[in-house]
MARDO-668052 format. One record per residue (C-alpha): residue in one letter; x, y, z. Coordinates in steps of 0.5 Angstrom, whole numbers, padded with zeros to 4 digits, always signed. Layout:
AXYZ ...
END
This chain:
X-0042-0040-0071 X-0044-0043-0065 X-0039-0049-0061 X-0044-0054-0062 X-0044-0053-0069 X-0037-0052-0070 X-0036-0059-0066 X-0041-0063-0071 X-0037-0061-0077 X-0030-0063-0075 X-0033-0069-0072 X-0036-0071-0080 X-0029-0069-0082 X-0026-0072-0077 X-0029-0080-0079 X-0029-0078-0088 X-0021-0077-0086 X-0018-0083-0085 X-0022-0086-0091 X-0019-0081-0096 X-0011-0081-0091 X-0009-0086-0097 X-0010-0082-0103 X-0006-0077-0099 X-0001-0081-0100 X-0001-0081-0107 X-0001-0074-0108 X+0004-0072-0104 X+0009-0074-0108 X+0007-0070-0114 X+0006-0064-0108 X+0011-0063-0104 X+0013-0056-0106 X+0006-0054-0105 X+0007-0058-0097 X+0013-0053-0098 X+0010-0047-0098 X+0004-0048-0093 X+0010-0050-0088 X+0013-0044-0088 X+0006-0041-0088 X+0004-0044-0083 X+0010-0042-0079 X+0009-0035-0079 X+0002-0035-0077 X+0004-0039-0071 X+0009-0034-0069 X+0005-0028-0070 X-0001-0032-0067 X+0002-0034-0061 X+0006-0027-0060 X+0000-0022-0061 X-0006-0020-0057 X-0010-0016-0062 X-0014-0024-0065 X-0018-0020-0070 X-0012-0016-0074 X-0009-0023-0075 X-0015-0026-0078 X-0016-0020-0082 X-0009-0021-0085 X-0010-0028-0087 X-0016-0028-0089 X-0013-0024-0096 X-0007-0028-0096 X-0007-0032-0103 X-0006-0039-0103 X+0000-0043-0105 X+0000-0044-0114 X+0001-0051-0113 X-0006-0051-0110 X-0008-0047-0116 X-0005-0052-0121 X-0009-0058-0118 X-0016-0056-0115 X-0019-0063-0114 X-0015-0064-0108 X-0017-0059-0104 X-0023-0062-0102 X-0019-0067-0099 X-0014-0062-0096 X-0021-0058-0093 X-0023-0065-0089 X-0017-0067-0087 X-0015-0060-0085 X-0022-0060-0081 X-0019-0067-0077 X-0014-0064-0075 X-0017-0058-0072 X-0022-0061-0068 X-0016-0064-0065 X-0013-0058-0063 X-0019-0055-0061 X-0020-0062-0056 X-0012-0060-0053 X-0014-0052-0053 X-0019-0054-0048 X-0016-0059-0044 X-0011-0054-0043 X-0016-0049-0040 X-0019-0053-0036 X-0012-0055-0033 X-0010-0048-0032 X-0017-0045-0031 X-0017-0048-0023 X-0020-0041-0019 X-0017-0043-0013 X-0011-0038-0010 X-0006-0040-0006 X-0007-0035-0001 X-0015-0037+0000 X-0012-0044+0000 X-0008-0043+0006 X-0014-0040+0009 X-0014-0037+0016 X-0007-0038+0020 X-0011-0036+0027 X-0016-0038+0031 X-0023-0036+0029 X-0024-0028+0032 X-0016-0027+0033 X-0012-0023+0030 X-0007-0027+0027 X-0002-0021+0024 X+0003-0016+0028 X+0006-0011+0023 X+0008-0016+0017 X+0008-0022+0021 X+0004-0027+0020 X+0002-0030+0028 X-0001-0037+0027 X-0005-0041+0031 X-0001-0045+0037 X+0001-0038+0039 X-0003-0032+0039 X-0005-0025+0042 X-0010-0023+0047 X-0014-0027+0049 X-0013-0034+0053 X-0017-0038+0048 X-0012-0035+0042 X-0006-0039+0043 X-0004-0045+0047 X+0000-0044+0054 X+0008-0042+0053 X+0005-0040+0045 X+0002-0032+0049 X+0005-0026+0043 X+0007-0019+0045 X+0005-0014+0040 X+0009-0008+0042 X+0005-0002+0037 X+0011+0003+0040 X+0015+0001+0034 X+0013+0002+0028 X+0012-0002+0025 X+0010-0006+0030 X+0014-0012+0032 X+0012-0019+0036 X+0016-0021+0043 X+0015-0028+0047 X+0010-0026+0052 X+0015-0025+0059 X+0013-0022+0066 X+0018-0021+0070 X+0022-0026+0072 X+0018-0032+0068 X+0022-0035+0062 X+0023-0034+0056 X+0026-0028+0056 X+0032-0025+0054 X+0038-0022+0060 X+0043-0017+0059 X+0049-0017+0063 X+0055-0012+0064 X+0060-0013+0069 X+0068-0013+0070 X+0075-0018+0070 X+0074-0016+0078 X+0066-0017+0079 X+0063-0021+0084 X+0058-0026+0081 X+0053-0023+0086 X+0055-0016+0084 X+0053-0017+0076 X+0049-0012+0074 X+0044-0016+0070 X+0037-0014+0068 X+0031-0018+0063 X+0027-0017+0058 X+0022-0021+0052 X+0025-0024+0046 X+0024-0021+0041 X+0021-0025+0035 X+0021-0024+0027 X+0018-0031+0024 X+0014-0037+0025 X+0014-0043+0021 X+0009-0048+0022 X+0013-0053+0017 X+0019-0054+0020 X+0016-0052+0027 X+0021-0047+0028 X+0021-0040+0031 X+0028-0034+0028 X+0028-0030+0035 X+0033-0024+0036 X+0039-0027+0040 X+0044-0022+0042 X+0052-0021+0042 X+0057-0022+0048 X+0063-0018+0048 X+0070-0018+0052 X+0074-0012+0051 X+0080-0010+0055 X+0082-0004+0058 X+0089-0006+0060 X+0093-0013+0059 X+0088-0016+0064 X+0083-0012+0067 X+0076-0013+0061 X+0069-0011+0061 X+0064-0016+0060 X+0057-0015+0057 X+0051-0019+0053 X+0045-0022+0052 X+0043-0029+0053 X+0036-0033+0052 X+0034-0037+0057 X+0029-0042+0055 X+0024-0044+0060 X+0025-0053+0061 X+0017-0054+0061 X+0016-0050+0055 X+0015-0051+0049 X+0021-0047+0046 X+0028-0051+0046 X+0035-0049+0042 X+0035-0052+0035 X+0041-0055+0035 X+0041-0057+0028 X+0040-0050+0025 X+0045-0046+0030 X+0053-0045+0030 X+0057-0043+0036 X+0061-0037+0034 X+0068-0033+0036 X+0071-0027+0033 X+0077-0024+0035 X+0085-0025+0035 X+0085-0029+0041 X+0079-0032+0043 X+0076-0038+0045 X+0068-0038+0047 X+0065-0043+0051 X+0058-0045+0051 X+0055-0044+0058 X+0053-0050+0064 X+0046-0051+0061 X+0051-0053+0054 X+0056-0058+0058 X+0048-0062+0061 X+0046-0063+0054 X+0052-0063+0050 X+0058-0063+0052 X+0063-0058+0052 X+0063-0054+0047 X+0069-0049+0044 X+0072-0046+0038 X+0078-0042+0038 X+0081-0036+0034 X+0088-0034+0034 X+0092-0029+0031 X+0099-0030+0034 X+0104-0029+0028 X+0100-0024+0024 X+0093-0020+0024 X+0093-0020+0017 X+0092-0028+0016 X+0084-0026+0017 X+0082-0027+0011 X+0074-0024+0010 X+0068-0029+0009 X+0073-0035+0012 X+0071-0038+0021 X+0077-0042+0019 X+0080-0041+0027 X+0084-0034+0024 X+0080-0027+0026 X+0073-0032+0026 X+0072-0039+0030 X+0065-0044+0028 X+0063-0050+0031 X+0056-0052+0029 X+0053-0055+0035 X+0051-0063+0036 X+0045-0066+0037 X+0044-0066+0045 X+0046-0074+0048 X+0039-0074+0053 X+0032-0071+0050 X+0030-0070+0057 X+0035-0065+0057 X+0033-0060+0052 X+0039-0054+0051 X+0034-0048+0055 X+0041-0043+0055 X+0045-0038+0050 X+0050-0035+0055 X+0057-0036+0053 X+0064-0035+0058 X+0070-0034+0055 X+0077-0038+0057 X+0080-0033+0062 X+0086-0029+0058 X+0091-0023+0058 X+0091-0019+0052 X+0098-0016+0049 X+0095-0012+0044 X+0088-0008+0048 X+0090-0002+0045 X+0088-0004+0037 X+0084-0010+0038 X+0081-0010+0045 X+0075-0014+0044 X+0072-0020+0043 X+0066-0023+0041 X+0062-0030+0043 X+0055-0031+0040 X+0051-0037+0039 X+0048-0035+0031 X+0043-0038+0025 X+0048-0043+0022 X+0050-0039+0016 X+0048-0032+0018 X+0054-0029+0020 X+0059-0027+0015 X+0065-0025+0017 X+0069-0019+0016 X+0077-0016+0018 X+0074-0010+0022 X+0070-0014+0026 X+0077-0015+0030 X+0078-0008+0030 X+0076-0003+0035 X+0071-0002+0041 X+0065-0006+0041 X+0065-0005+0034 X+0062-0011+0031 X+0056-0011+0038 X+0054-0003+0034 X+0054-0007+0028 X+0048-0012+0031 X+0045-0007+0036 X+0037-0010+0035 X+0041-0018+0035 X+0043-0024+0030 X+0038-0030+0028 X+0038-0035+0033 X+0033-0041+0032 X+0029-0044+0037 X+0024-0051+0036 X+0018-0051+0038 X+0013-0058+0041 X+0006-0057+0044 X+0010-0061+0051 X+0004-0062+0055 X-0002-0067+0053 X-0001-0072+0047 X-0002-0073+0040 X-0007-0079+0041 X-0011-0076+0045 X-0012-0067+0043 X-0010-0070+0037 X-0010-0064+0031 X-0015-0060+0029 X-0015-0060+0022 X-0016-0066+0017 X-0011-0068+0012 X-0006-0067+0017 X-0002-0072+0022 X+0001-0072+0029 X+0009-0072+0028 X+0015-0073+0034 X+0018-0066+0036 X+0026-0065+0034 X+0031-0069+0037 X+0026-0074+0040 X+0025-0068+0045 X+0019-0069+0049 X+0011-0067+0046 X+0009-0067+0039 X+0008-0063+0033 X+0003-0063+0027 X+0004-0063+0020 X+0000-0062+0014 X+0000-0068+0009 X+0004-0067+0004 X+0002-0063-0003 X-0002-0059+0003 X+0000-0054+0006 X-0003-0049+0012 X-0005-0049+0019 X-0005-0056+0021 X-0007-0053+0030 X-0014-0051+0027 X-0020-0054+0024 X-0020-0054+0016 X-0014-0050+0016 X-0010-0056+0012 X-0012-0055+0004 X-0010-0057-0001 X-0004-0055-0005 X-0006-0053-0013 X+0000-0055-0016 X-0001-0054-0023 X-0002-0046-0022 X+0005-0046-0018 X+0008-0048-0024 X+0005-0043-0028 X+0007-0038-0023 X+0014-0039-0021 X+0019-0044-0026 X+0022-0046-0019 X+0016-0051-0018 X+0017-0054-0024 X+0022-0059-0022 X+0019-0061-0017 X+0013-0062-0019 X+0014-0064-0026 X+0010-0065-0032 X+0011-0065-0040 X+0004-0065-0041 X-0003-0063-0039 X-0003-0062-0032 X-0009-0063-0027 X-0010-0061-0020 X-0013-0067-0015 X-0014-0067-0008 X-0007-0069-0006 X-0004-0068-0011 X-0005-0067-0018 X-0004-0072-0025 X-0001-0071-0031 X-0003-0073-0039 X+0000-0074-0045 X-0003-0068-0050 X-0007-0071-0054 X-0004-0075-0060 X+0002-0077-0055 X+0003-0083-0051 X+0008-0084-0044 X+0009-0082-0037 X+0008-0075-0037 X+0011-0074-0031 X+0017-0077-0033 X+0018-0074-0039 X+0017-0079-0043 X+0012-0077-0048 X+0013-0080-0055 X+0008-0078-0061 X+0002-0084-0062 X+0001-0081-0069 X+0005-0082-0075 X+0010-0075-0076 X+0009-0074-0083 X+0001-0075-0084 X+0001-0070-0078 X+0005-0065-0081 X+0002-0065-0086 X-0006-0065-0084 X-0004-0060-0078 X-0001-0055-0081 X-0008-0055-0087 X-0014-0056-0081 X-0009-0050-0078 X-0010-0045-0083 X-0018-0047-0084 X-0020-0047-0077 X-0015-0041-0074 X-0019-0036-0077 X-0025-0038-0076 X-0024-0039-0068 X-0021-0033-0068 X-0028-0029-0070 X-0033-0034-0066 X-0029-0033-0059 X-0028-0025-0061 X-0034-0025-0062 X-0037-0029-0056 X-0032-0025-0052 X-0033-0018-0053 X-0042-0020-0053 X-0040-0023-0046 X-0036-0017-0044 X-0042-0012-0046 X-0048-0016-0043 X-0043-0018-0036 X-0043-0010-0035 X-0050-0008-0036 X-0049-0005-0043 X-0056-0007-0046 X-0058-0001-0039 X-0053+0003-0041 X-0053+0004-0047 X-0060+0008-0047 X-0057+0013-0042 X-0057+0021-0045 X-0051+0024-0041 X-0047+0017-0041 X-0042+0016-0047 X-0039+0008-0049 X-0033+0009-0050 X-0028+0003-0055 X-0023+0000-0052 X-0019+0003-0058 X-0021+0009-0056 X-0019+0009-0049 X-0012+0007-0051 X-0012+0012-0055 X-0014+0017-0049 X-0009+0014-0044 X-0004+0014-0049 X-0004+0006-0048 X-0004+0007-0039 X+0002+0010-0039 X+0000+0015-0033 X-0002+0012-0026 X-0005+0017-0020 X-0008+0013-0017 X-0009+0006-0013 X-0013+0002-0008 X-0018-0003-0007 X-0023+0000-0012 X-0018-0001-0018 X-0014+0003-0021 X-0015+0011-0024 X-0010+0013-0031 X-0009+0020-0034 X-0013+0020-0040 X-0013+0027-0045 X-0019+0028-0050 X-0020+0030-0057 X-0022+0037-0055 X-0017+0037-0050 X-0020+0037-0043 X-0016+0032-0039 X-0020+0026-0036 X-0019+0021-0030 X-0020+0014-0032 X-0022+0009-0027 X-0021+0002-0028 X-0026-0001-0023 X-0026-0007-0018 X-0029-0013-0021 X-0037-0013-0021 X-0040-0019-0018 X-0045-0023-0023 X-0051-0020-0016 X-0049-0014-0016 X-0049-0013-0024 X-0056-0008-0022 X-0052-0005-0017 X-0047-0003-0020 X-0051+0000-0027 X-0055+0003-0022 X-0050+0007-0019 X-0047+0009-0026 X-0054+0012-0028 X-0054+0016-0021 X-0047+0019-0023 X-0049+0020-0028 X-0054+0024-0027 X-0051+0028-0021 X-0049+0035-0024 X-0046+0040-0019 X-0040+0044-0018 X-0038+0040-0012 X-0039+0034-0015 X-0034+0030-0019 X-0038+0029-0026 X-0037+0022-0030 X-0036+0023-0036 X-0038+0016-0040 X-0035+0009-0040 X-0033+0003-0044 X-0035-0004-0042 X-0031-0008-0048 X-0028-0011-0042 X-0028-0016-0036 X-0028-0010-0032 X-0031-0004-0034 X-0027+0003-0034 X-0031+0009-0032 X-0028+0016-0035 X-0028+0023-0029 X-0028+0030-0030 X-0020+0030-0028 X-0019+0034-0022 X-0011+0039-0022 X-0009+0040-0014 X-0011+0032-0011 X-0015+0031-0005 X-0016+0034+0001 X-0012+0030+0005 X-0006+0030+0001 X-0007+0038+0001 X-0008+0038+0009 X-0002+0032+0010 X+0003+0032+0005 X+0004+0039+0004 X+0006+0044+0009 X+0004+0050+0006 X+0000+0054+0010 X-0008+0053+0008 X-0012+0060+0010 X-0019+0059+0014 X-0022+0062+0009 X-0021+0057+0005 X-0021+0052+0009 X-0029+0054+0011 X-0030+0055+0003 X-0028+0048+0002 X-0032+0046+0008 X-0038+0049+0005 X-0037+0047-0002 X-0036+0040+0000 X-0043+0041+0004 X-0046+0043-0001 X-0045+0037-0006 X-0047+0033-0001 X-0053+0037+0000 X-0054+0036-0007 X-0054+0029-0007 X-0058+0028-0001 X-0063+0031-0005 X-0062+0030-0012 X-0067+0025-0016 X-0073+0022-0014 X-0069+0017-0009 X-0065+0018-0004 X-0058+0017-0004 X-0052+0017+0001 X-0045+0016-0001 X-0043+0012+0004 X-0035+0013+0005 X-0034+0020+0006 X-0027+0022+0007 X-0021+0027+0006 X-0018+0022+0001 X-0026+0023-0003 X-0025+0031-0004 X-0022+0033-0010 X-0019+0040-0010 X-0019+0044-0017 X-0013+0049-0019 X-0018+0054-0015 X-0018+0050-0009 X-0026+0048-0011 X-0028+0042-0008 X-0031+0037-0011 X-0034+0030-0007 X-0032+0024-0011 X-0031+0016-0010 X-0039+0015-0009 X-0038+0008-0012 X-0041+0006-0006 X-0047+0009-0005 X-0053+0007-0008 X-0060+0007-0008 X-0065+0007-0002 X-0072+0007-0001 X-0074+0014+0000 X-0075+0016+0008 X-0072+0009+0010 X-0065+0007+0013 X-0061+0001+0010 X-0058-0005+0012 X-0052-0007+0009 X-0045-0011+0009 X-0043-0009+0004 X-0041-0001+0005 X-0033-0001+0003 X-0031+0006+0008 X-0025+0007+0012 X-0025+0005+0019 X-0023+0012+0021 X-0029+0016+0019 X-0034+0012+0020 X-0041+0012+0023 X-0041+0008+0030 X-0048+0006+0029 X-0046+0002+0022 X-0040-0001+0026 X-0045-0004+0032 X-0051-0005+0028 X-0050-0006+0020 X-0055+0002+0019 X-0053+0006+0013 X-0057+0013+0013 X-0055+0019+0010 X-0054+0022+0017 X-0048+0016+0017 X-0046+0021+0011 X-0046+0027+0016 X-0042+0023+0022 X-0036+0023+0017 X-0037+0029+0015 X-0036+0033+0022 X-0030+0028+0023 X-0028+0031+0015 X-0029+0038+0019 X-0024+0036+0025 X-0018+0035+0020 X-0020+0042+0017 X-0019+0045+0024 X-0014+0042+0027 X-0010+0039+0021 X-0009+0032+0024 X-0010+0026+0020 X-0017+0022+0023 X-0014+0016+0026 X-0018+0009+0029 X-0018+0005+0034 X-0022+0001+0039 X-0024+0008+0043 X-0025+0012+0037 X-0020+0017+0041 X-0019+0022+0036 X-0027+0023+0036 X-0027+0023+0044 X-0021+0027+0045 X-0024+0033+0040 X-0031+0033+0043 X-0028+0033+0050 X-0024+0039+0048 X-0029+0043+0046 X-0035+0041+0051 X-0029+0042+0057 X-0024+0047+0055 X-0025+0050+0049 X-0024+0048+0041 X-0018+0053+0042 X-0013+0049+0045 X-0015+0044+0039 X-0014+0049+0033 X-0008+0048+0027 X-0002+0052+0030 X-0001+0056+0023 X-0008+0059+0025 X-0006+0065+0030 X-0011+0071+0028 X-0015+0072+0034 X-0021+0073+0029 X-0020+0066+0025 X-0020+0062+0031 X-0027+0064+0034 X-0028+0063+0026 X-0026+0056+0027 X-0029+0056+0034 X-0035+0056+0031 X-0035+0050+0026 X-0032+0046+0032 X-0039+0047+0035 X-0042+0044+0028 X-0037+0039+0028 X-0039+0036+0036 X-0047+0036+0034 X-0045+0032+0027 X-0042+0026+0031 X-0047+0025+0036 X-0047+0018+0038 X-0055+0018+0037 X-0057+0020+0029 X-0063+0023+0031 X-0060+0028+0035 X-0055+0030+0028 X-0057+0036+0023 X-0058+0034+0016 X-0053+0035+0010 X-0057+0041+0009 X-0057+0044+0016 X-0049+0043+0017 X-0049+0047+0010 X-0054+0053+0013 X-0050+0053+0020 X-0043+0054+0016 X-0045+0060+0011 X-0049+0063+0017 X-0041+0063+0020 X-0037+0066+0015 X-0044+0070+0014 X-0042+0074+0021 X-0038+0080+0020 X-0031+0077+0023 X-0031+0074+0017 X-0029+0080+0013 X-0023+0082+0017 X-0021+0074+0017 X-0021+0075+0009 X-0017+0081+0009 X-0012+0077+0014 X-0011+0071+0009 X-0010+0075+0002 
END
């Protein structure tokens, strides 16, 4: 039955109700152990609806549920239970959709946030997010004093404050002696390093280091460390809010230095343990074994705190040989915890923090004013800079969040979607109703039938709870079967046509799977081989036996609806030894699941580079020449031309024989027959794509051959592809074969004399399937022929011999 028609019923109902609400309550007084009944009835279907998935078993099992005697006994009421009972399903139905709309919002937080850099600048070095004001680089990519280092030696990489030689902010390493000259102090700099931005609290969390005074004796000590020294100008100053000056050691008391006492004051804590070592106490910075003082707010703003370095009060140690060292650090307020053994031993606590402890910095854009440049995004506003320092800051409004330095980078929080996603933002956005996003914030109602502030809490029932108990739990027991079949229906209608099943559905080699049949083929989902940006593959086993890869694909977008029902016609009808056959299909869901022949060893890549099993050349080559052949095949097979459009390593499949077949061609699709196409829309990885693609947007099947050579060098040289801006790894191949020869380049494993002129060989056709202009390159079946005219040569025989 269609919504519409449902929707004119209940209304009927709804009105003729409250005609007949009196008479109700006459009869309820001879029918209260029939109410009694439906009660506990309806009871049960709302805890087995609310827990179940499986809608139509449900409606099957109370569709044949008898009713209660008492109805029996009195049939002229049940007219009057059927209307009332419509009544109150239409308000149910009215609350459900309420509810959906309210929880149905599209938007994602993390598209809300948007975009943290400026447009056409990377904004991520490893894991960490580098937003707008600072940046990497180009100039116009971070505001001056904002520059990031990217430093890729570290893997993964990690961000430093840009530093050139003496310029602040950097980071100085000190070492010298009791009896060192200030002028003799070895000292040298470098970045701070930095691991955290936030916009929010306009702070950055740097590195700092740790300085230490160990004896040697009762009076001599070396001194070593590291301090931050903050440019004046810049825009970082030391927060002195979130920061704390910390001693460890028996008989310590750290000082900061000169820059502090300008600013602050002086400041110092002392940690003493003249009577007994064992007062130490863990996880206590009482003044035994551990002294903190957090640091005060600076007395002039124009004098901001631009230095970490510490000094300790000079002193002797009686006790050099067991507790020689003592440490001093400005740190994160609450990072460090301390322990006992901290006070023991050389250097121990500065082993502990090799890299550093957190420090925090405040930031402010010192130069310009807020009235003038302003910031950039709407719904955000200018705000002082901490500790009335001098410049200015910028804030999202509240209820949104994002980048406030950049244009439209503010937007608006969901903050109805939060608190379905997490509890924690249900306190602070509260509600006990329907909750509904609005730009800036969001409003909550009372369900339907209730009354009051629902952000409160204060909710109260508007409709008597009797009557509605009463005529609830009726229309509930009516109307729930009837929804249940209509959006089971609707539902599994919109899955079948969203995922081209009218086309599908005339294929011959395609077969249609249910969904309980590809339940029951994967043992309910219980084995992943696989996941990445097209989905994600199960193992699945038939009825016959034969395993099966069952490929949960992306979502297909309503303009690519043709695309995609092309595109499993084709694999459908490829059938070739090296090509991964599709098998069938189900398309009872939101997103269409596709059945593949299941391949035993894996890809080629996890064979050349997880597993360090020696590889034959004549397999190598066999796979080469099978893997040539699939393409051959698919290049040439049907009435149009198809490319694959993602060639790889990771998209050849290796049989327990060492077959290869090419899979993953969801990216292909048709061509017009003898014409290049121009696409955004290919998915390929950076490493093995065509250059042409990259500067033009042109997909030809010679694209399907650039990748191919590159396939050929990891073959030969079993080092994985690798891409940068240069694309060294093609240029440095290339360059070694054209200059010096394949031979310096060839996988070490390979030492038979016959085998490396055999690799020799193939280098010659990978080099001229990577020429940079397509015209220039062999087609699939050209590359095919010139690999079986290698292994066709007489050498090849010895090289099989060598191999068994």
């Amino acid at each position: 039955m269609a919504d519409c028609d449902l929707s004119g019923i209940f209304l009927l109902a709804h009105q003729l109700s409250w005609g007949l609400y009196h008479a109700w309550l006459w009869v309820l007084g001879y029918w209260t152990t029939g109410i009694a009944g439906l009660l506990h009835l309806a009871r049960e279907i709302l805890h087995q609806y609310r827990d179940s998935s499986e809608l139509g078993y449900r409606a099957e099992k109370y569709t044949t549920m008898a009713p209660p005697p008492q109805l029996i006994q009195y049939p002229h009421l049940l007219p009057i239970l059927l209307l009332l009972a419509a009544a109150v399903a239409s308000d149910h139905l009215t609350l459900r959709h309420q509810a959906a709309a309210a929880s149905d919002e599209p938007q994602d937080q993390a598209q809300q946030q948007g975009m943290m850099g400026r447009h056409g600048c990377r904004d991520k070095c490893g894991g960490m997010s580098i937003p707008y004001p600072f940046g990497m680089d180009k100039p116009d990519c971070f505001l001056p004093g904002f520059e990031v280092t990217c430093n890729t030696s570290f893997t993964p990489p990690r961000a430093f404050l840009t530093y050139n030689h003496d310029d602040r902010p950097c980071e100085v390493i000190y070492e010298h002696n009791t009896n060192t000259k200030y002028d003799e102090y070895r000292k040298r700099s470098s970045p701070v390093e930095l691991f955290n931005i936030s916009l929010e609290t306009s702070e950055v969390r740097v590195y700092g280091g740790i300085n230490s005074r160990c004896f040697t004796n009762y009076t001599e000590a070396i001194f070593k460390g590291k301090y931050i020294l903050l440019d004046k100008k810049g825009p970082f100053i030391l927060s002195s809010t979130r920061n704390d000056l910390v001693g460890v050691g028996w008989k310590v008391e750290p000082s900061t230095s000169d820059d502090y006492k300008a600013s602050l004051g002086s400041i110092s804590c002392t940690s003493y343990l003249a009577i007994d070592l064992k007062m130490a106490t863990n996880g206590s910075c009482s003044g035994l074994g551990c002294c903190q003082i957090p640091l005060p707010e600076p007395r002039q703003p124009d004098v901001p705190i631009i230095n970490t370095g510490i000094w300790f009060k000079p002193d002797n140690n009686s006790n050099y040989i067991t507790n020689p060292c003592s440490y001093g650090m400005v740190v994160e307020r609450s990072w460090y915890n301390f322990s006992t053994e901290d006070i023991y031993g050389y250097e121990v606590l500065s082993k502990k923090l090799v890299r550093g402890f957190p420090l925090v910095l405040d930031f402010a854009i010192r130069n310009g004013s807020c009235e003038r440049d302003g910031c950039l995004s709407g719904s955000s506003s200018c705000a002082k800079a901490a500790n009335d320092a001098k410049g200015y800051i910028c804030k999202c409004w509240e209820h949104y969040q994002g980048n406030p330095y950049i244009a439209d980078g503010c937007q608006d929080i969901n903050e109805c979607q939060l608190r379905e996603q997490s509890p924690e933002f249900r306190d602070l956005y509260p509600c006990d109703g329907i909750c509904t996003n609005i730009p800036g914030g969001y409003d909550c109602q009372c369900k339907r039938g209730m009354k009051g502030n629902a952000k409160k809490g204060n909710c109260t029932e508007s409709f008597p709870l009797p009557a509605k108990i009463i005529v609830g739990i009726a229309g509930f027991i009516v109307v729930f079967i009837i929804m249940i079949m209509a959006k089971q229906h609707r539902k599994l209608k919109k899955f079948y046509e969203q995922n081209g099943g009218p086309i599908l559905n005339g294929v011959k080699n395609i077969r249609i799977y249910t969904r309980k049949q590809l339940k029951q083929i994967t043992n309910n989902y219980e084995s992943v081989i696989g996941q990445g940006h097209f989905g994600r593959v199960y193992k699945g086993t038939l009825k016959d036996k034969q395993q099966v890869a069952v490929k949960k694909s992306i979502k297909v977008d309503k303009d690519m609806k043709n695309e995609f029902t092309d595109e499993v016609i084709i694999q459908s009808e490829m059938r070739h030894k090296n090509i991964v056959r599709l098998l069938g299909c189900c398309l009872e869901f939101d997103v269409p699941m596709l059945v593949y022949e299941f391949v035993e060893k894996g890809s080629l890549y996890d064979v050349l580079f997880k597993s360090k099993d020696s590889i034959p050349v004549n397999k190598r080559l066999a796979i080469a020449i099978g893997s040539a052949e699939g393409l051959t095949y698919m290049h040439s097979a049907g009435e149009s031309t198809i490319r694959h459009g993602d060639v790889k390593s990771a998209n050849i499949l290796l049989d327990e024989h060492f077959t290869p077949k090419v899979s993953d061609f969801g990216t292909s699709k048709l061509l017009l027959k003898g014409k290049d196409e121009e696409t955004d829309r290919v998915i390929g990885d950076m490493s093995y794509i065509d250059p042409i693609y990259m500067e033009k947007g042109i997909v030809t099947q010679k694209s399907d051959v650039y990748s191919f050579g590159i396939v050929l060098i990891e073959l030969i040289t079993r080092r994985p592809a690798t891409y940068d801006v240069k694309r060294s790894y093609v240029a440095n191949f290339v360059q070694s074969c054209t200059e010096k020869g394949a031979r310096n380049i060839i996988d070490n494993d390979v030492t038979s004399e016959d085998d490396i002129n055999m690799l020799e060989m193939v280098s010659g056709v990978a080099v001229d399937c990577l020429k940079s202009n397509p015209e220039e390159r062999q087609d699939m079946k050209q590359v095919e022929h010139r690999l079986l005219e290698i292994v066709g040569q007489p050498i090849y025989h010895g090289q099989k011999r060598n191999s068994q």
